[in-house]
Structures are given as C-alpha cells and as structure tokens.
N, C-alpha and C positions, 0 to 999 in steps of 0.2 A: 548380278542382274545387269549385263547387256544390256546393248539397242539389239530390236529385233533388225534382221537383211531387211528389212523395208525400212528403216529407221536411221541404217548405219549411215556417216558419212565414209565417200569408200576413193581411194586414191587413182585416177585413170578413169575410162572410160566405160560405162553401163557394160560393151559389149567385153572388154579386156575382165570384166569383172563377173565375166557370166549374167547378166540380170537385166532387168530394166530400168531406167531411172525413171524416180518420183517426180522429180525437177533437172533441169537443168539451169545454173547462171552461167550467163554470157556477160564477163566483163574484162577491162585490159586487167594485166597485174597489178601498175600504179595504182587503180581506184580499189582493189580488192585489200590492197595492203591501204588506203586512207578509210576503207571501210573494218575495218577488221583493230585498224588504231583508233576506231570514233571520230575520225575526220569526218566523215560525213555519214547518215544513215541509209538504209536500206531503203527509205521510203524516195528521201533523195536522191538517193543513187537512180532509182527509176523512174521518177519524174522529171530527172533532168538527164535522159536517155542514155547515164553512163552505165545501168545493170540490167540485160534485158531476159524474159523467163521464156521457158517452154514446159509444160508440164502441171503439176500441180501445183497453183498459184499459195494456198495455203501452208505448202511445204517451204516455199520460198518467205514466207511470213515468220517463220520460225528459225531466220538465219541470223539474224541478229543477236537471239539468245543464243544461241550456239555459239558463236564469237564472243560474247561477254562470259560464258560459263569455262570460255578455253583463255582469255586475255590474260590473266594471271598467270597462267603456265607459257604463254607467249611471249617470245623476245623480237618485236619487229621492229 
C-alpha cells in the first residue's frame, strides 16, 4: 500500500514529473535541513518568513510528520 500520485513526495519539478503539484515549499536549503533536524518547526519556519507556500495550505501542514516518519531513516 503506497501513497497515491496525489500523496507522493516526488523528487524535481511538478512539470519534470509530469503532474501538478499539491504544494509547493519555498525555502533555503540551510532552514530545510534545521527543519527536517527539529531545529526549528514548520510553524516557525513560517511565521518567521523562512518557509513560504503556494498551493494547498493543508498539504503543507502535513510536512512535518513526513519528516519525523522519515528522521530515523535520516543521516543529516
């Protein structure tokens, strides 16, 4: 049991990937990798204008569990 193509995280570009994206995050690499170590959260990441979205804001809500479901298998 998969993610559905709406569900995947997918490497590259919406358009390189054939599809459209759900979300998009906009942030440097530095804060992605303090975000993705629990340096900081997702909440803060956007309140303090380091992670900014386009798309569906709900999907972007669900980034954090995705980074803690993958941290263990994570060497950053």
């Amino acid at each position: 049991p998969g993610a559905s193509a709406s569900e995947a995280v997918l490497v590259g570009t919406a358009k390189q990937n054939n599809t459209t994206a759900g979300v998009t995050l906009i942030l440097k690499d530095s804060d992605f990798i303090d975000l993705a170590s629990g340096k900081i959260t997702g909440q803060g990441a956007f309140m303090g204008g380091k992670l900014k979205t386009k798309g569906n804001m709900m999907l972007a809500l669900k980034l954090e569990g995705v980074l803690k479901a993958a941290k263990p298998a994570a060497k950053l």
